[in-house]
ZABA-481631 format. One record per residue (C-alpha): residue in three letters; x, y, z. Coordinates in pm, whole numbers, plus 50000, padded with zeros to 5 digits. Example, Ala and Ser with C-alpha at 12.3 -4.5 7.8 and 13.67 -1.06 7.14 Angstrom:
BEGIN
ALA512304955050780/SER513674989450714/
// end
This chain:
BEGIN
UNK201197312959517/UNK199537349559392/UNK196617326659183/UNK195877313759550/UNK195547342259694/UNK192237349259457/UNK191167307859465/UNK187947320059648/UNK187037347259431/UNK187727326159096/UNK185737299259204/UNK182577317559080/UNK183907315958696/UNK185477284258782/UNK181537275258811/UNK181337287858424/UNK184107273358239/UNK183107294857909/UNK183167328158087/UNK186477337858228/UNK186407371358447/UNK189707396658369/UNK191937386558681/UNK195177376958640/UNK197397343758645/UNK199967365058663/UNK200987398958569/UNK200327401858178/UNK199257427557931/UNK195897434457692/UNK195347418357364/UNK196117435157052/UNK198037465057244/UNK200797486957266/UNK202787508657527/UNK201497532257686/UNK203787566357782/UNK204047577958135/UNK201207603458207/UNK199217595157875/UNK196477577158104/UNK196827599758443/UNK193647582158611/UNK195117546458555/UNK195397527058851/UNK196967495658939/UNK195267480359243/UNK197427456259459/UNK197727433559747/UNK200397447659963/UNK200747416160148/UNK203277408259893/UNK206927419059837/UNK206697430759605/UNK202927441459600/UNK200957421759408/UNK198777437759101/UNK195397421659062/UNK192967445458893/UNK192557481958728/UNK190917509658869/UNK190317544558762/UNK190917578159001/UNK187067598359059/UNK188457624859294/UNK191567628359481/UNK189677606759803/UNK188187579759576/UNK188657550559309/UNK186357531259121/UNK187017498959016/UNK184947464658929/UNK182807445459198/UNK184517415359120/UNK187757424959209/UNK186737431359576/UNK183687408059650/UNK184727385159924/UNK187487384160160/UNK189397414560012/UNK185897432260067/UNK185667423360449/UNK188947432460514/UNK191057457560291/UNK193867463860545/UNK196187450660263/UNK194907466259982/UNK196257497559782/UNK196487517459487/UNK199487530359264/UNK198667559259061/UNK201297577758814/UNK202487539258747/UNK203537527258442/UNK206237500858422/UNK205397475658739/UNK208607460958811/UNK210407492158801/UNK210647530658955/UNK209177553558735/UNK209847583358942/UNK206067591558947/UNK204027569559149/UNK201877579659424/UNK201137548559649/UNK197887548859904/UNK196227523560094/UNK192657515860066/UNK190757525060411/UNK187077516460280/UNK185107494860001/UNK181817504259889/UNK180357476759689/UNK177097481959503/UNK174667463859698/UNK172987447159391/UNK175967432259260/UNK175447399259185/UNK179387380059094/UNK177027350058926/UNK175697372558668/UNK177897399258738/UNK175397422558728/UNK175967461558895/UNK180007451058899/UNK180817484159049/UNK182917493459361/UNK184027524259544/UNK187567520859657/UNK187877551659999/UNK191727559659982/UNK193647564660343/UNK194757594360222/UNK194467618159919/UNK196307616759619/UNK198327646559494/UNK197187656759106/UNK199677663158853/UNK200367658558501/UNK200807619758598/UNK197857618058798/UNK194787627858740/UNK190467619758776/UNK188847608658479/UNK185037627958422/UNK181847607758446/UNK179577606458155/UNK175757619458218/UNK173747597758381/UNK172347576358110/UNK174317585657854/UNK174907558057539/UNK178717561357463/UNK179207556357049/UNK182167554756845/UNK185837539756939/UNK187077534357325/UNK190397531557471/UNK190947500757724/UNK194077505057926/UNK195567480558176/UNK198717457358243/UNK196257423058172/UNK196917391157983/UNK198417396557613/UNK195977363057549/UNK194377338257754/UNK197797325457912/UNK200417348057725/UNK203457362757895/UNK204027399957862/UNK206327429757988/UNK204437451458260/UNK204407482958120/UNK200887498458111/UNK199037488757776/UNK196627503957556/UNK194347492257294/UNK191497514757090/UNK188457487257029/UNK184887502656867/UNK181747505757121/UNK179057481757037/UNK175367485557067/UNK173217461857302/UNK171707444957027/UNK174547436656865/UNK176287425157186/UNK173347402557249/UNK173287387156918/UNK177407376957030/UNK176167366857346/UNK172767361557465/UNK169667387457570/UNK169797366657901/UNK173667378157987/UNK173717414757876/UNK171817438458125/UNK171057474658026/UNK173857483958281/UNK176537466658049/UNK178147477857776/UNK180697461757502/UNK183497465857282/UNK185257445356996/UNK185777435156655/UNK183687406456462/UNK187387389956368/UNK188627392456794/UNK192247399656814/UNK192167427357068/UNK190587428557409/UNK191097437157757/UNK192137400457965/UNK192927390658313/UNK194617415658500/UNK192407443058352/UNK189667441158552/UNK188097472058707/UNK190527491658457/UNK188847519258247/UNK187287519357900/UNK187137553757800/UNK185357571557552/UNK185267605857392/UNK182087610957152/UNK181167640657360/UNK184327661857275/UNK185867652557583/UNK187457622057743/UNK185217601957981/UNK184887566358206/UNK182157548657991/UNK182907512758154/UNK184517490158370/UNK186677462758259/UNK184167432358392/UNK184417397758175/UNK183937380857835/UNK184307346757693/UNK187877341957697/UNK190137370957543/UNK189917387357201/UNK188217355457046/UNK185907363756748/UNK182657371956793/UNK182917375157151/UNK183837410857234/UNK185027425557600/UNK182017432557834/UNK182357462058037/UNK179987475858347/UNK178117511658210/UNK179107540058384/UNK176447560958272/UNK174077536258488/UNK175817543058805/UNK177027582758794/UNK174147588059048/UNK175067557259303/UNK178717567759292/UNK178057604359351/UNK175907592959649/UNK178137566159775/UNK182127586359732/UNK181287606160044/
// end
């Protein structure tokens, strides 16, 4: 019943059996990761369909300001987009089917999709999510910073999310984490192909695969922190299958977009 709910928005990777965007059979973990603690990742968000009982968790998303969210095109192209009346966010979460005491729950008044995104090549797979009402910041909650505007982010990331522990695996739902190296945009195209990695994308792995963000991770954050301080350096967006080798996680560049979101989380 909750993989129908997405049928229209799958259909596009459907289209492409080798590339498999991160949404979620069901409510699963990342590859390769372990537990998170409560408040270790404050700008985590799960994003749901409320239309559920319980609500339903379908991507990631990561807090900008106490008004805003941003989270991956993909997740919200299509019907969702149109009509969010039954969309929210849960910040301060960190076990999904229980109470943690923490969790700050807001509906979703407003989408703001990048209006070059294009879900065939999933190119510019960035959206704004405009919360109903503010959040409240705390040692649980909190924004994560924007890199500069065409930065190159170097070194190790964190990917955090409660996606797929492989493609298919079953998993507890408490929020995972997983530290994966960045890799450059040659190398990424030498795994893929110059055709399917833009500028605006950016990638993470290891040659031998074993850890990865999955389904249920989309729009999630990969963070970085080569410039002293912890930042949003992607967006959780697809890869060929999960954690296989020599196909590493492909994530949308944040540094490509600081301008568009500053403009557009008004």
């Amino acid at each position: 019943m909750k993989f129908l709910v997405f049928c229209l928005l799958l259909a596009g990777a459907l289209a492409a059996p080798s590339i498999r965007l991160r949404f979620p059979r069901t409510n699963y973990k990342i590859v390769g990761g372990t537990d998170a603690t409560l408040g270790e990742f404050p700008y985590q968000l799960s994003f749901q369909d409320s239309s559920y009982n319980p609500a339903f968790h379908f991507c990631g998303a990561s807090i900008y300001d106490e008004n805003h969210a941003i989270t991956a095109g993909h997740c919200v192209y299509g019907e969702n987009y149109n009509n969010p009346r039954n969309l929210q966010i849960v910040a301060g979460e960190l076990n999904l089917s229980e109470n943690d005491g923490s969790e700050q729950t807001i509906k979703v008044s407003k989408i703001t999709l990048h209006e070059n995104f294009d879900y065939s090549l999933l190119d510019n797979d960035i959206a704004i999510l405009h919360l109903a009402s503010p959040l409240t910041f705390n040692s649980n909650v909190a924004p994560i910073a924007l890199p500069a505007q065409g930065h190159t982010a170097t070194g190790n990331s964190i990917v955090t999310g409660w996606g797929t522990t492989s493609e298919g695996g079953n998993s507890p739902d408490v929020l995972q984490k997983v530290t994966i190296p960045l890799l450059t945009d040659a190398e990424c195209r030498d795994d893929y192909s110059v055709s399917e990695i833009y500028d605006s994308m950016i990638c993470a792995g290891v040659p031998e695969g074993g850890v990865d963000s999955c389904q249920g991770d989309s729009g999630g954050p990969l963070a970085a922190s080569d410039t002293g301080s912890t930042y949003l350096a992607g967006i959780v967006s697809w890869g060929y299958g999960c954690a296989r080798p020599g196909y590493p996680g492909v994530y949308t560049e944040v540094s490509y977009f600081v301008n568009w979101v500053e403009a557009n989380a008004v």
